[in-house]
N, C-alpha and C positions, 0 to 999 in steps of 0.2 A: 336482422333477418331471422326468421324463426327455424328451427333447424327440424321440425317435421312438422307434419299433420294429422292429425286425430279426427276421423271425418264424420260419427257420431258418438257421443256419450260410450252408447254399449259395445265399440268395437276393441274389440282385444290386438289389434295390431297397430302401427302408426304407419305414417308413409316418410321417408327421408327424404327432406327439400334439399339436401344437399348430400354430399357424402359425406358415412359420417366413421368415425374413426377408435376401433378397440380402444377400451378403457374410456373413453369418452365419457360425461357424464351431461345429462339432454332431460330439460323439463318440460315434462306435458301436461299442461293441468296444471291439477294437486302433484301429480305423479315426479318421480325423479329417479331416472333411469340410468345405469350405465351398459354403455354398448360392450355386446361382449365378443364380436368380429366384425371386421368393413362391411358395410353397409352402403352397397351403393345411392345414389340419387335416384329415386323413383319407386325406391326397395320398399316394402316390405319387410316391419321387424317386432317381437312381440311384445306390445306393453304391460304383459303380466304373465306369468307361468302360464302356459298352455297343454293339458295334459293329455297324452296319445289319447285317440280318437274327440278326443272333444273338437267345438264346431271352432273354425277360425272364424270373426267376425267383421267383416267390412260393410263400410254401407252402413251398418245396421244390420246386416243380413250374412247368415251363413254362406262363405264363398270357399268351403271343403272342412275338412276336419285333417288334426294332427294326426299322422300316422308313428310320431316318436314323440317324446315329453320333449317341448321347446320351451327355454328359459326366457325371462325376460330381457330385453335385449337381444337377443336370439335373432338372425336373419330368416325370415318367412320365407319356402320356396318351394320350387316341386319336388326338393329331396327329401320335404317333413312334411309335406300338407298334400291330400289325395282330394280330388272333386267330391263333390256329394252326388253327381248325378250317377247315375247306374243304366244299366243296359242299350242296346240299341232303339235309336226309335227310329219308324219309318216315315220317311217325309217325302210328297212328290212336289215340286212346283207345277200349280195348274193357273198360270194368271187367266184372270176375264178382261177381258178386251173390251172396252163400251166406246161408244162414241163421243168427243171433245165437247163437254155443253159451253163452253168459252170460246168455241171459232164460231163466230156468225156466217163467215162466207168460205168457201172454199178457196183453196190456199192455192196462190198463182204465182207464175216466171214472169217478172218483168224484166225483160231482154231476149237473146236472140241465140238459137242454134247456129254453132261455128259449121262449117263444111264438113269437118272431120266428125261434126256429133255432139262435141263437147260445146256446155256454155260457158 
């Protein structure tokens, strides 16, 4: 069983397929890491020095930046990494309403109102 995942080339963190355990040592890749605190199963942990403010990368994709220097092996979390998004944005829900082009007939009760109302 492989003990994390590395979801593309450019991401600076791994995922923990299992939990994984200080002083550990976990190959990703080329790469050969030692854990440097528990690491839970599903965690987040960094596969290379990550230096305050720089982008964390998963995906492929910026998903926040370091807010303190996180060492390799290092557990990823919201005590060191801040979002990238900023301010409020305003959203309202407006759905449009169309009508079903997949019902050909309108839609009927086969059976019978009870006395009380209910069918």
């Amino acid at each position: 069983m492989k003990d994390c995942l590395m979801i593309k080339p450019q991401d600076n963190v791994g995922i923990a397929l299992r939990e994984l355990q200080t002083g550990e040592t976990i190959s990703v890749g080329e790469r050969t890491i030692v854990i440097k605190e528990p690491i839970l199963k599903g965690h987040k942990f960094a596969l290379k020095d990550i230096v305050e403010n720089e982008d964390v990368i998963k995906y492929g994709f910026p998903i926040g930046h370091a807010t303190e220097m996180i060492q390799t092996g290092e557990w990823v979390h919201t005590k060191n990494v801040k979002t990238n998004l900023g301010g409020v944005e305003e959203y309202s829900y407006k759905p449009k309403f169309t009508e079903n082009r997949y019902q050909k007939e309108p839609l009927t009760f086969k059976g019978f109102k009870r006395k009380n109302g209910k069918t």
